[in-house]
C-alpha positions, 0 to 999 in steps of 0.5 A: 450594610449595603453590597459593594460592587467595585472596591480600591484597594491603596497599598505602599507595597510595604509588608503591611499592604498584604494585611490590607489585601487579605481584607480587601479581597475578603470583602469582594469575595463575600460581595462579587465584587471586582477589586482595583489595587492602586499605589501612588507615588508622590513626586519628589519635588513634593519631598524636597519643595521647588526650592532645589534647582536639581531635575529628578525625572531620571529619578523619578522614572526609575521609582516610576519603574520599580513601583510598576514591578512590585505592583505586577508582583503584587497583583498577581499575588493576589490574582488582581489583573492587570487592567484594575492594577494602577501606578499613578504619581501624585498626592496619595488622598487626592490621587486615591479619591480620584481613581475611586471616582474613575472607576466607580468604585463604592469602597475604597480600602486602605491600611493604617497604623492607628497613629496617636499624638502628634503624626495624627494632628500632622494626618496620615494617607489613610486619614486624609482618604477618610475624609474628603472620600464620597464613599465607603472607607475601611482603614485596616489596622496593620503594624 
């Protein structure tokens, strides 16, 4: 197993993400690794289509405004600065793939909740991150 030098760490800053933590900042710990957290924020116009002729922007921005705080919490939490602390709006799996590559990263962790049946054929982030990533994914199983 090779050394990694740059982990992401994608949380939804639910419970579950200080599980996802826990592991992450072990593998940086045993690698002297540095460790990147990111939370992407899916626009709401993915949620309700472009069929609603409504401006979500001032909605959007406070979600943007929230997601920020819980993410500087968080961080600092868990002694991740702020500088490798990212809130980006977007698709989750394209998003995450993304900053793996701007930063360089050589793992990326993410949770998952081991879905079965049907929410497994509709995907998950977590499986969606797995498979278009060009590097290490560990999905850690919480809830």
């Amino acid at each position: 197993m090779s050394n990694y030098s740059k982990i992401l760490m994608a949380v939804d800053l639910s419970e579950d993400s200080d599980t996802v933590a826990q592991r992450a900042l072990a593998i940086a710990r045993n690698n002297d690794a540095s460790l990147h957290i990111i939370h992407v924020i899916e626009p709401l116009s993915f949620a309700y289509g472009g069929d609603i002729p409504m401006d979500f922007s001032g909605i959007q921005d406070e979600i943007h405004q929230q997601a920020d705080q819980q993410l500087e919490k968080f961080g600092t939490k868990h002694g991740v600065e702020k500088d490798r602390r990212h809130v980006v709006l977007g698709r989750p799996e394209v998003e995450i793939h993304s900053m793996a590559e701007e930063i360089g990263a050589d793992l990326i962790v993410v949770g998952s909740h081991g879905r079965y049946g049907l929410a497994l054929l509709m995907g998950s982030t977590a499986n969606g991150v797995l498979h278009g990533a060009t590097v290490d994914v560990l999905a850690v199983r919480v809830g």
